[in-house]
C-alpha positions in Angstrom: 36.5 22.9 80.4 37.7 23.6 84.1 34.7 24.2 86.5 36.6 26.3 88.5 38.1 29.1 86.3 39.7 31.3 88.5 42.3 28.7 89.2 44.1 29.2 85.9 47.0 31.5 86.6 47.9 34.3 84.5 50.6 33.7 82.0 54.1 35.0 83.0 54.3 36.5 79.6 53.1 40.3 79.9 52.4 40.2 83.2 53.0 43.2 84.3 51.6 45.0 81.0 48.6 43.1 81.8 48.5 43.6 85.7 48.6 47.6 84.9 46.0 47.7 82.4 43.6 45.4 84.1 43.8 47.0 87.4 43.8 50.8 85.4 40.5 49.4 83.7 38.2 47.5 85.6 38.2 50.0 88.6 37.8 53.2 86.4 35.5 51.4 84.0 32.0 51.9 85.6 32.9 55.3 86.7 33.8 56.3 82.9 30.6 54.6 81.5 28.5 56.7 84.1 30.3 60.2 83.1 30.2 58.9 79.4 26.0 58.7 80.1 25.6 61.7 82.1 26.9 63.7 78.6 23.6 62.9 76.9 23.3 65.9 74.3 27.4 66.1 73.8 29.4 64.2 71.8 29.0 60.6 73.4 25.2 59.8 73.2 24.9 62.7 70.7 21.6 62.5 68.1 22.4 63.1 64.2 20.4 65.1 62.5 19.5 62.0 60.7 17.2 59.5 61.0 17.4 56.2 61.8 15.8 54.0 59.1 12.5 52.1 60.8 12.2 48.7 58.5 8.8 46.4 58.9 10.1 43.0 60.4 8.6 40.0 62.1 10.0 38.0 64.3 10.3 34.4 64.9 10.7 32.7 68.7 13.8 30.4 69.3 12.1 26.9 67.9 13.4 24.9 70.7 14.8 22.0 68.7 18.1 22.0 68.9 18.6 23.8 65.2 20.8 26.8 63.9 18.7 30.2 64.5 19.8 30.9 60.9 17.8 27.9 59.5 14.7 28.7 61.4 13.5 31.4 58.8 10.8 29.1 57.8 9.3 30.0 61.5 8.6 33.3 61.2 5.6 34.6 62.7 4.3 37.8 64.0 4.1 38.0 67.6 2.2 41.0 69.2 4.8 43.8 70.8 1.8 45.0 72.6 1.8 44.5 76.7 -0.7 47.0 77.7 -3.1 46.0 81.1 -1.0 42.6 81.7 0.5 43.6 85.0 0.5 46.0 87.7 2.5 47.3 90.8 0.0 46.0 92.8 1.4 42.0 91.1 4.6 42.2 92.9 6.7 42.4 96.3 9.8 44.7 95.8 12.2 42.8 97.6 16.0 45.1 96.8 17.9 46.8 94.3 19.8 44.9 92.0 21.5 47.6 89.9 21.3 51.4 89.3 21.6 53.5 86.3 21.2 56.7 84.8 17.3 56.4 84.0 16.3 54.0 87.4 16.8 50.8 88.9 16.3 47.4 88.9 14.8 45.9 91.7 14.4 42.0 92.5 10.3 41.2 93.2 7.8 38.4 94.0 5.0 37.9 92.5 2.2 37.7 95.1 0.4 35.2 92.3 2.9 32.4 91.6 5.4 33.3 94.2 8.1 33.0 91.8 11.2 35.6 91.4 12.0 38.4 88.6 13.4 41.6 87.7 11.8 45.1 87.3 13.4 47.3 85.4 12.0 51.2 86.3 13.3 53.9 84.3 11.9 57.6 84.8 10.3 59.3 82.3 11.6 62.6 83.3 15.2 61.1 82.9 14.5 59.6 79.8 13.1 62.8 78.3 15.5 64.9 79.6 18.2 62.7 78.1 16.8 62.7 75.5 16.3 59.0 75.2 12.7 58.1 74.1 12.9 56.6 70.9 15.8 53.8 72.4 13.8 53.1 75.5 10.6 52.4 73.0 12.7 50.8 70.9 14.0 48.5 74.1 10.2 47.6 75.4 9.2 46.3 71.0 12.6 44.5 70.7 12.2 42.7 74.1 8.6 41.8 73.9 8.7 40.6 70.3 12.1 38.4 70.5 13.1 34.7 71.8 15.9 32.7 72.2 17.9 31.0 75.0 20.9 33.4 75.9 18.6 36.6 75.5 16.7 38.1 78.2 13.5 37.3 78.6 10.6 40.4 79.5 7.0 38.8 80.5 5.8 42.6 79.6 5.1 46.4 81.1 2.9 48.8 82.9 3.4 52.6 84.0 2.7 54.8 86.3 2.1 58.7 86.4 5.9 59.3 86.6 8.2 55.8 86.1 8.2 52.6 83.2 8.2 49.4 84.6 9.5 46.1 82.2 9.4 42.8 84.0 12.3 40.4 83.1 13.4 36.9 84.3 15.6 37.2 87.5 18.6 35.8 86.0 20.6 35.0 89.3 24.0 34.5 88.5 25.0 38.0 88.3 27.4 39.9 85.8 29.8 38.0 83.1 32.0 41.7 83.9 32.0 40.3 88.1 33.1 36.9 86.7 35.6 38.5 84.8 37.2 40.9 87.3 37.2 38.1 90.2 39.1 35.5 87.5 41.4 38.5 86.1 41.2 37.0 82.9 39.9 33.9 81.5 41.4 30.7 79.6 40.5 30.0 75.9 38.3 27.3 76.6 36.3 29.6 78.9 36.9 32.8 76.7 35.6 30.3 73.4 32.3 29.2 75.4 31.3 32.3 76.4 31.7 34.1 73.0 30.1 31.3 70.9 26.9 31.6 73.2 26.7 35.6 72.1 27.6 34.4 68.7 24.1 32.5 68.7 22.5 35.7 70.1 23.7 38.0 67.8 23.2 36.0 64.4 19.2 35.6 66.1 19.5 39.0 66.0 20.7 40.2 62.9 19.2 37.4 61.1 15.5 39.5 62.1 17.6 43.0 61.4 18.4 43.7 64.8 21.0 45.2 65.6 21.9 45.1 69.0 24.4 48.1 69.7 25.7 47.4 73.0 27.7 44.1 74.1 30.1 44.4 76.5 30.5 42.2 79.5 28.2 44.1 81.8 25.3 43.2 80.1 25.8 39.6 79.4 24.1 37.6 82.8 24.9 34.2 83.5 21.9 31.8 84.9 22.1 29.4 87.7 24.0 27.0 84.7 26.4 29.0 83.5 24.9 29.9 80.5 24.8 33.4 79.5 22.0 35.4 79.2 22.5 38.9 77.1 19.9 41.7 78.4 19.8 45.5 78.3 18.4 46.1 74.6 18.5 50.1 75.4 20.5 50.4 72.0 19.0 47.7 70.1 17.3 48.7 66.6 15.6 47.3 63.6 17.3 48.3 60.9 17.2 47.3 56.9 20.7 48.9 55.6 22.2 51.5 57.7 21.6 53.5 60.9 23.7 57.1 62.1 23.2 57.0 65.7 26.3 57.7 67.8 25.7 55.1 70.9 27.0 52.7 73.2 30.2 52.5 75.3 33.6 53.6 74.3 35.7 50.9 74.6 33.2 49.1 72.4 32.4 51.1 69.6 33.7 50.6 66.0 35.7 53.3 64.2 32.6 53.8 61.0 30.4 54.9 64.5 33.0 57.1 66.0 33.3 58.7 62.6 30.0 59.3 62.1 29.7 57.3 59.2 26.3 55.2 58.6 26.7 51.7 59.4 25.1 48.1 59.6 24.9 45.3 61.9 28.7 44.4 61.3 29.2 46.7 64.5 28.4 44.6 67.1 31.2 41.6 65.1 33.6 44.2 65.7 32.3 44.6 70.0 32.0 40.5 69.8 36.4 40.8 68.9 36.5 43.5 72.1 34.8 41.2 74.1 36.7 38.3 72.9 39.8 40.2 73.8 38.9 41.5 77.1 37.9 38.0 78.3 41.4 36.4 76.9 43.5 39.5 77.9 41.9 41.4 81.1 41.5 44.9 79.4 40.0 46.1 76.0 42.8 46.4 73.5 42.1 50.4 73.0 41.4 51.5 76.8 42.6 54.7 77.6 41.4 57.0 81.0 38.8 59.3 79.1 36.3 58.3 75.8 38.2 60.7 73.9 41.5 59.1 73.7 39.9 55.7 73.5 38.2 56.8 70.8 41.7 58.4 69.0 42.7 54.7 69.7 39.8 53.2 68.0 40.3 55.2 64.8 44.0 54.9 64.6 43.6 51.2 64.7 46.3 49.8 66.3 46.0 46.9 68.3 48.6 45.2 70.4 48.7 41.4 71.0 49.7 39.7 74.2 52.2 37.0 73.6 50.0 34.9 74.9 47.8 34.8 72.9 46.9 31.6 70.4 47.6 32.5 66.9 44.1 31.4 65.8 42.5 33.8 68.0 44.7 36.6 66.8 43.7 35.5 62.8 40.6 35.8 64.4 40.3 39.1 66.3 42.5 40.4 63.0 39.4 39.8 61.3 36.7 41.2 63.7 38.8 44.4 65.0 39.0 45.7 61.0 37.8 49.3 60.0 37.6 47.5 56.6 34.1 46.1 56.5 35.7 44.3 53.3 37.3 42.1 55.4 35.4 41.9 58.6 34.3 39.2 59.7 30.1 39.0 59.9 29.9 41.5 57.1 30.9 39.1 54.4 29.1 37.4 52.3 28.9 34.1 54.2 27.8 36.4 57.6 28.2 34.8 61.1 29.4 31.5 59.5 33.1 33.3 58.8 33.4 33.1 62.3 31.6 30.2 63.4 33.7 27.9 61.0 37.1 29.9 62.2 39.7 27.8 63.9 39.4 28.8 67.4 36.3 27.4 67.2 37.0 24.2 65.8 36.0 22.2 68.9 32.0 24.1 69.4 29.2 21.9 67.9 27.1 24.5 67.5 23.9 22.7 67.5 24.5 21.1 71.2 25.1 24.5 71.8 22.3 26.5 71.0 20.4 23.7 73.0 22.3 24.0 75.4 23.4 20.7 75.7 26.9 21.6 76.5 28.4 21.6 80.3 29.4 25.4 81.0 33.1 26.3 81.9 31.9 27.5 85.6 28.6 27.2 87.8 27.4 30.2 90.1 27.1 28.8 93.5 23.9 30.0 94.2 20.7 28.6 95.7 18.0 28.7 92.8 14.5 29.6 92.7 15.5 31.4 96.3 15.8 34.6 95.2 19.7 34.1 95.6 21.2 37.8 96.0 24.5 37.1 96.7 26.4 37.4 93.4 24.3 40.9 93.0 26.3 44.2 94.9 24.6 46.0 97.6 22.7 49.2 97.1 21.4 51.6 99.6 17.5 51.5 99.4 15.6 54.5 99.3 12.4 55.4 99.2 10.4 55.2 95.8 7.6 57.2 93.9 6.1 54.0 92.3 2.4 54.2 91.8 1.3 57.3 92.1 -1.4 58.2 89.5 -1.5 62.2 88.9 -1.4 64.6 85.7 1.3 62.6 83.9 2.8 65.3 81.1 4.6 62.5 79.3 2.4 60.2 78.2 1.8 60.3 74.7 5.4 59.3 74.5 5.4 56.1 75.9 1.3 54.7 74.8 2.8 51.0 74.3 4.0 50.3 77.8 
């Protein structure tokens, strides 16, 4: 694989097709996610009336050897999802903001013990309950503190204060796969292929411990000083046993059976996995449209359009990922994860070098490591922030674990 990815040119095949649509949909993209949040209580982030099914489960940490996550059953274990009195605001130096979202920031700090770098994650509760959004963000602190492998985030644990949660996560440096992404334009298959089998790993972790993750999309997929990616934001992971209701996530990503409202299983986040695999090959996602609501007309009509350019293993492929029928979607089948990790596009991936990451990545972010390297991250203006204050706090019985 190249090292330096942005120096394949786009095919002259489509161009123009894919010059319109990539241009239409990276700029407007952000913008439409933030509206798409903001219209918590509507149809987008909209709570059934049902509930979502809580299963017990137990977790086992990424062994470290080298082996399939889906052969690792015999190394279950409970760990402890509780993170109470580990750390306080009083641990760390808030250096800048890193990103902004609907509920907080994130904010790069230093910890005044072992001087070393991570992330703080700070959502407000007053946001969250307003938003409605308690149960996901709960969900997001047990996920996080109970899960381990190497291309998921990693969160050392949580603390509160009177008004804002605080998770503390490995500063993972090499910004966005999505800023990779809209820099290159749109990436080779090789690049495309190494990228995808890495969340492949992640996912099949995942599921394989009834997780279902919910929300993949290239804005939440990190890459580390190495390349490698590092998948993070678990606001819309779940444990699940069968089926769940919940109408979440982001348009472009969604599968019909959730737009529907129809109860469905872990085989949503195969169908993202042949978005993302078709946004990283092609530039746009294959039913983008300017508002939710005709993206999501899109989604359940079900037509999807190739580029000419594209392999025709990776359309058999995406043919068998981007399927309303969950009799023929790949992930949901009997075999699972291994329909699509013994497909033909990946032919090439030895997937045990790459779960141990043992494999040299497609492209390296030229950063300075274990610096507190910014410069991949965008600039935000800094304000000033109610962290630590310790008064009547009217929301605490909702958040006891953090």
């Amino acid at each position: 694989m190249d090292s330096n990815i942005k120096e394949y040119p786009a095919p002259s095949n489509d161009t123009s097709v894919y010059q319109q649509q990539q241009q239409q949909q990276l700029y407007q993209r952000q913008q439409l996610q933030q509206q798409h949040q903001l219209q918590q209580g509507q149809q987008y982030y909209y709570e059934t009336a049902k509930s979502d099914q809580q299963p017990q489960a137990s977790l086992a940490p990424f062994p470290g050897d080298g082996t399939d996550s889906s052969n690792s059953q015999h190394l279950v274990f409970q760990k402890s999802s509780v993170s109470k009195g580990k750390y306080t605001l009083q641990d760390f130096q808030i250096l800048r903001t890193l990103g902004t979202g609907s509920f907080g920031r994130v904010h790069l700090v230093r910890s005044i013990h072992n001087r070393r770098y991570y992330a703080i994650k700070v959502l407000k509760k007053q946001q969250i309950i307003r938003m409605k959004q308690i149960e996901h963000t709960n969900d997001e602190r047990r996920i996080l503190k109970m899960v381990e492998h190497p291309f998921l985030i990693r969160m050392w644990g949580t603390f509160q204060d009177s008004r804002n949660l605080f998770m503390v996560m490995d500063y993972i440096e090499g910004g966005e796969l999505f800023s990779l992404l809209r820099k290159s334009q749109r990436f080779p298959n090789p690049v495309a292929k190494f990228y995808a089998a890495e969340v492949i790993l992640a996912l099949d972790y995942l599921h394989s411990h009834g997780i279902i993750y919910r929300d993949l999309k290239p804005e939440n997929l990190l890459l580390d000083r190495l390349g490698h990616i590092k998948m993070t934001d678990f606001g819309f992971a779940k444990e699940i046993s069968t089926v769940t209701w919940t109408l979440c996530g982001t348009p472009d990503y969604i599968a019909p059976e959730v737009v529907a409202s129809k109860p469905y299983n872990k085989s949503v986040d195969w169908w993202s996995l042949g978005i993302l695999i078709y946004e990283m090959l092609a530039g746009y996602t294959p039913f983008y449209d300017t508002t939710p609501m005709k993206t999501y007309e899109k989604i359940l009509n079900g037509k999807v359009n190739y580029p000419s350019f594209f392999h025709p293993n990776i359309v058999d492929l995406l043919s068998n990922l981007i399927t309303a029928d969950l009799t023929r979607r790949f992930g949901n089948l009997q075999s699972g994860a291994e329909d699509i990790k013994s497909h033909a596009w990946f032919s090439e991936v030895v997937w045990s070098k790459l779960l141990a990451r043992d494999i040299v990545t497609p492209y390296e972010p030229p950063i300075q490591s274990e610096v507190g390297d910014t410069s991949l991250f965008d600039q935000y203006p800094e304000e000033h922030f109610d962290y630590g204050i310790q008064c009547e706090d009217p929301y605490t019985q909702y958040f006891t674990d953090f």
